[in-house]
C-alpha positions in Angstrom: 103.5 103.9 211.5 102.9 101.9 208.4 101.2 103.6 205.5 98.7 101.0 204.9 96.9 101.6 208.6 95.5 104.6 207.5 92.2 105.6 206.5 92.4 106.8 203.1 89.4 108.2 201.4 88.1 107.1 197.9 88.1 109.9 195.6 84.9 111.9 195.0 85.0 112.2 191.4 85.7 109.2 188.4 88.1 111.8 186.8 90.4 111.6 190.4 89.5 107.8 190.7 91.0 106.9 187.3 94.3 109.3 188.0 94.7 107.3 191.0 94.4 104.1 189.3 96.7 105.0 186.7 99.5 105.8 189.2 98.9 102.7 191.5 98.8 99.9 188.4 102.0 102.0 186.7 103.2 101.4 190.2 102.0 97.7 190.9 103.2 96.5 187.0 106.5 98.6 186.9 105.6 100.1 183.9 106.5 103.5 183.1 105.1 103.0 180.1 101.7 102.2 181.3 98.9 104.1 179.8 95.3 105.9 180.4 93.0 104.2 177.4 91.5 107.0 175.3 89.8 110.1 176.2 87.0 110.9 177.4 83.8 110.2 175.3 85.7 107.7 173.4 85.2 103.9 173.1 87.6 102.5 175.4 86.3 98.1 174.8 86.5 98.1 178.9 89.7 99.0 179.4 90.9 102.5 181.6 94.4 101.8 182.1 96.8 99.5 180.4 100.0 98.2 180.2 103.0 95.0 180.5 103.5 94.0 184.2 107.0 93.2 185.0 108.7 94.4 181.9 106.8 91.8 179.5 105.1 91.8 176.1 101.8 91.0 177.5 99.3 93.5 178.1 97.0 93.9 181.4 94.2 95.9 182.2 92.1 97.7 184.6 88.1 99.5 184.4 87.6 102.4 186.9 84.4 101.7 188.5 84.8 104.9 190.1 82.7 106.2 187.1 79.7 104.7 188.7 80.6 103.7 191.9 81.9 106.8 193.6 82.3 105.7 198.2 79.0 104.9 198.5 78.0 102.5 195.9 78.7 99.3 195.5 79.7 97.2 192.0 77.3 94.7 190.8 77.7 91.6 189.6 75.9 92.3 186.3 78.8 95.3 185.7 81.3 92.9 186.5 80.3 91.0 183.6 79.4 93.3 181.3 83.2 95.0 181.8 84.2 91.7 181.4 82.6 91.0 178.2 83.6 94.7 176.8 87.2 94.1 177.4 87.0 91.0 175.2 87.6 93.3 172.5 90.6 95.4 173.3 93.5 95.2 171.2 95.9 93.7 171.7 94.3 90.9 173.8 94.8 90.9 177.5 96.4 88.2 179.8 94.7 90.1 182.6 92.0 92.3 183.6 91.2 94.2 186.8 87.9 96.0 187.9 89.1 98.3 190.0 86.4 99.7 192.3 85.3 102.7 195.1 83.0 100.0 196.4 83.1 98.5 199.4 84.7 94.4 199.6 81.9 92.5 198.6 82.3 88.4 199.8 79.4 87.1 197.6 80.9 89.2 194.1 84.6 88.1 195.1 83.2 84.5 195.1 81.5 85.0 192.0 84.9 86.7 190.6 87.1 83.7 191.7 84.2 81.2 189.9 85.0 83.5 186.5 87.9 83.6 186.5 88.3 80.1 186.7 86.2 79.3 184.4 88.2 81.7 181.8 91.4 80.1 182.9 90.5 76.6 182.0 89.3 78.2 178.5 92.8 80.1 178.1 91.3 83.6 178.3 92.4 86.2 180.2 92.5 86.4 184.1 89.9 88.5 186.4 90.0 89.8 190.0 88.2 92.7 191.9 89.8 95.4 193.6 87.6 97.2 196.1 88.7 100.0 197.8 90.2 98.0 201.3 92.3 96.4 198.4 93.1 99.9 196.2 93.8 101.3 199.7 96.2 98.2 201.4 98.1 98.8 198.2 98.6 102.4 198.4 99.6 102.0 202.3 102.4 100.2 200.8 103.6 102.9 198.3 104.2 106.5 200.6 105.4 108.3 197.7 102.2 107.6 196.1 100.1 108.3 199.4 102.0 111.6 199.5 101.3 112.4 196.2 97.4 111.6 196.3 96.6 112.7 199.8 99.3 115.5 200.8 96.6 116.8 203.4 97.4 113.9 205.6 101.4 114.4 205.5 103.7 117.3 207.0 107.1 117.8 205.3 109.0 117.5 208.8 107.5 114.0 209.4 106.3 112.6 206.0 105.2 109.0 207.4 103.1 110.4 210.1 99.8 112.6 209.7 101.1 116.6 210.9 101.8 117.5 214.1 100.0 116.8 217.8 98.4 113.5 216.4 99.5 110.2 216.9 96.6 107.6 216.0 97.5 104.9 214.0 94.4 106.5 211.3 93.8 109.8 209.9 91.0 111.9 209.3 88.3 111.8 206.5 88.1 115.2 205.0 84.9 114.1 203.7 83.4 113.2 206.9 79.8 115.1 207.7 76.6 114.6 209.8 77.0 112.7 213.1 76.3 115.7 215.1 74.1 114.0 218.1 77.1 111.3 218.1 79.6 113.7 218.6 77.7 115.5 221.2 77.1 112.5 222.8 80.5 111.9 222.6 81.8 115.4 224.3 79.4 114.9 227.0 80.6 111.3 227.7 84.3 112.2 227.6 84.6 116.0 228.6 83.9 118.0 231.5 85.9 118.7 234.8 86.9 115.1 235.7 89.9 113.7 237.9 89.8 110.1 236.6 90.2 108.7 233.1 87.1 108.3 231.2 86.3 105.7 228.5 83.4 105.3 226.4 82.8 102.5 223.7 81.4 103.1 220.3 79.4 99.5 219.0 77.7 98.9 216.2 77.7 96.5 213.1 80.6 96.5 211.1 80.9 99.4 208.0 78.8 102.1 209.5 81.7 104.5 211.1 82.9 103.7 214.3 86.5 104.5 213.8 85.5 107.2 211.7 83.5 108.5 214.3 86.2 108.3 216.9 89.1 109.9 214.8 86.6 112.8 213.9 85.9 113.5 217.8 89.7 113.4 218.2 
């Protein structure tokens, strides 16, 4: 199973989100060297994590949104500009800056990031993108060690790829998950009981509301 079909959970906390994004940009830029900006309390001009992608001289950067955003809210497009327009001022000046984000992918902000960024390019300022947590997530699927490190709930030593033993869905559970009770009763009373024949039931609904969640939970 590859790493990046599971169902990862954002962190609870911006302290957790922020350790996670250091890890994952230190991994993405192959810098060692990359850094946490600051401490806590301090002015940090927009900018969490820093460092040179790729063994250069220029730096990159990335804002945790996890300080405001933690799994269920969303970014907006005023904070993407005002992050913007605080990272302006680190020092040394970027060549490229990330908002990194618990949100859920937003279409109409990733438009209005593209149009930015643009914009910026054709002035010769620094670069801008979004990463939501699909995007933080598809990344980590395709760094294990990094999954393993973060989330060593979901892995057993004998089978480090795969979730621990007796379960062999392609996602893994949210040890976060609550509520749902009449769903999963519903569920039990759907699929259990003293039947002969297979059973199936279907879960529908709009998209983003649970549905696999809902399932792997019952499993």
């Amino acid at each position: 199973m590859d790493a990046s079909q599971t169902q990862l959970p954002p962190p609870t906390n911006w302290q957790d989100f922020e350790f996670l994004c250091h890890l994952l940009w230190r991994d993405i830029w192959q810098d060692p060297a990359a850094k946490k900006n600051g401490r806590s309390g301090q002015k940090d001009f927009g900018v969490d994590v820093y460092g040179c992608p790729q063994g250069g001289s220029e730096y990159a950067g990335v804002q945790c949104k996890g300080k405001e955003n933690i799994a269920d809210k969303n970014l907006t497009e005023k904070q993407l500009r005002d992050e913007i327009k605080k990272s302006e001022e680190f020092e040394p000046k970027l060549t490229s800056f990330i908002l990194a984000t618990s949100g859920q992918r937003d279409a109409k902000l990733q438009k209005v990031a593209r149009s930015i960024d643009q914009e910026r390019k054709k002035k010769g300022l620094f670069s801008v993108d979004i990463f939501f947590w699909e995007d933080i997530r598809e990344a980590l699927g395709l760094r294990v060690h990094l999954c393993k490190q973060l989330y060593p709930q979901f892995f057993s030593e004998e089978t480090p790829f795969r979730p621990a033993t007796k379960w062999n869905l392609d996602y893994f559970q949210n040890p976060s998950f609550t509520g749902r009770i009449n769903e999963l009763a519903e569920l039990r009373r759907a699929l259990e009981g003293d039947r002969r024949a297979a059973v199936t039931q279907a879960i529908h609904g709009q998209g983003g509301v649970g549905k696999t969640q809902l399932a792997i939970e019952y499993a």
